[in-house]
C-alpha positions as CSV (number, residue, x, y, z in Angstrom):
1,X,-3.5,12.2,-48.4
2,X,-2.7,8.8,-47.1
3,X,-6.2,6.5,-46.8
4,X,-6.8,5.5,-43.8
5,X,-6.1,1.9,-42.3
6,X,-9.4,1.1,-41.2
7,X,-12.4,0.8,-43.8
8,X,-16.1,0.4,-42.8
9,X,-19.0,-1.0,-45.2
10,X,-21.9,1.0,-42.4
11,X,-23.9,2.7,-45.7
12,X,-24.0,-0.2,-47.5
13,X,-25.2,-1.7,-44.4
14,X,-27.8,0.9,-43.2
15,X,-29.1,0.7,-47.0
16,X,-29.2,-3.3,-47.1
17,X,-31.2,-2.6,-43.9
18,X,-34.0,-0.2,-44.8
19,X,-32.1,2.4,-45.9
20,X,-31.8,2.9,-42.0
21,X,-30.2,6.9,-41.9
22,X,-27.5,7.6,-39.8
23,X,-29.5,9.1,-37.1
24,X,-31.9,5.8,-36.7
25,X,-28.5,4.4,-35.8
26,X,-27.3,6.3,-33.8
27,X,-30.0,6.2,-31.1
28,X,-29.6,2.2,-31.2
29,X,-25.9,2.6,-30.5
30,X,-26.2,5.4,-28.1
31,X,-24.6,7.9,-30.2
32,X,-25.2,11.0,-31.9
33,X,-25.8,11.3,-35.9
34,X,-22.8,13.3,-36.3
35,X,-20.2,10.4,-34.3
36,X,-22.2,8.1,-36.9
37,X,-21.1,9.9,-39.8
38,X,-17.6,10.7,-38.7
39,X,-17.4,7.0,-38.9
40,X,-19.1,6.2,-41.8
41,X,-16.7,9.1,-43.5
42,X,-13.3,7.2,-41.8
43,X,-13.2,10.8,-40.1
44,X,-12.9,8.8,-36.6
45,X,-12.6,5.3,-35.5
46,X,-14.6,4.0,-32.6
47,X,-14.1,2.0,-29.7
48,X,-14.1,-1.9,-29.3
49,X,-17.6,-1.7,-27.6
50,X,-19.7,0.9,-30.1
51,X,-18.1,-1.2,-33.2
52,X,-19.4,-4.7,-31.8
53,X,-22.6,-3.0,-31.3
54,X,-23.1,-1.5,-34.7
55,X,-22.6,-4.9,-35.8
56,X,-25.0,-6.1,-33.6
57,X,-27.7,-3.4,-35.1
58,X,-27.1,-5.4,-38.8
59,X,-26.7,-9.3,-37.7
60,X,-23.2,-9.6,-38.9
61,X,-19.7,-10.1,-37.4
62,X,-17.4,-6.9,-36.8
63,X,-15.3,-7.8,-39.2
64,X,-18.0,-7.3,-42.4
65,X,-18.6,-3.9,-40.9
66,X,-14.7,-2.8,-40.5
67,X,-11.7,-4.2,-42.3
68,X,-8.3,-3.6,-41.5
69,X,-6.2,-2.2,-44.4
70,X,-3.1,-1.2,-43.0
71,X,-0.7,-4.3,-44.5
72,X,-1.8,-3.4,-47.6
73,X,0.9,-0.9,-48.3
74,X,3.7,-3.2,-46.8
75,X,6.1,-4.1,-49.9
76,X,7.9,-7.4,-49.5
77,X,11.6,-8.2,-50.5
């Protein structure tokens, strides 16, 4: 099974934070616990809007939450 292309850092996050569980944020994103953790497991990406606002929840910039990883497995010749 093939990884997918975007990565997220959110439990390292919600532990950095209080060990905050998933459902705490959820109800500060407007979410529910299991749409967190479908996330948090790469099981689903979200949109634009609910990934700038769980970076909002932690104080950092979207891109320390998510990382793109897709060129990664480009080979070069």
């Amino acid at each position: 099974m093939t990884p997918p292309p975007i990565t997220n850092t959110i439990r390292r996050l919600r532990f950095d934070h209080g060990e905050m569980t998933q459902a705490e944020l959820a109800e500060k994103i407007g979410m529910t616990r299991q749409t967190v953790a479908a996330i948090e497991h790469n099981k689903y990406s979200p949109s634009l809007e609910a990934a700038f606002r769980i970076a909002e929840v932690f104080g950092v910039e979207i891109g320390e939450v998510f990382q793109w990883k897709a060129g990664e497995k480009e080979t070069r010749g």
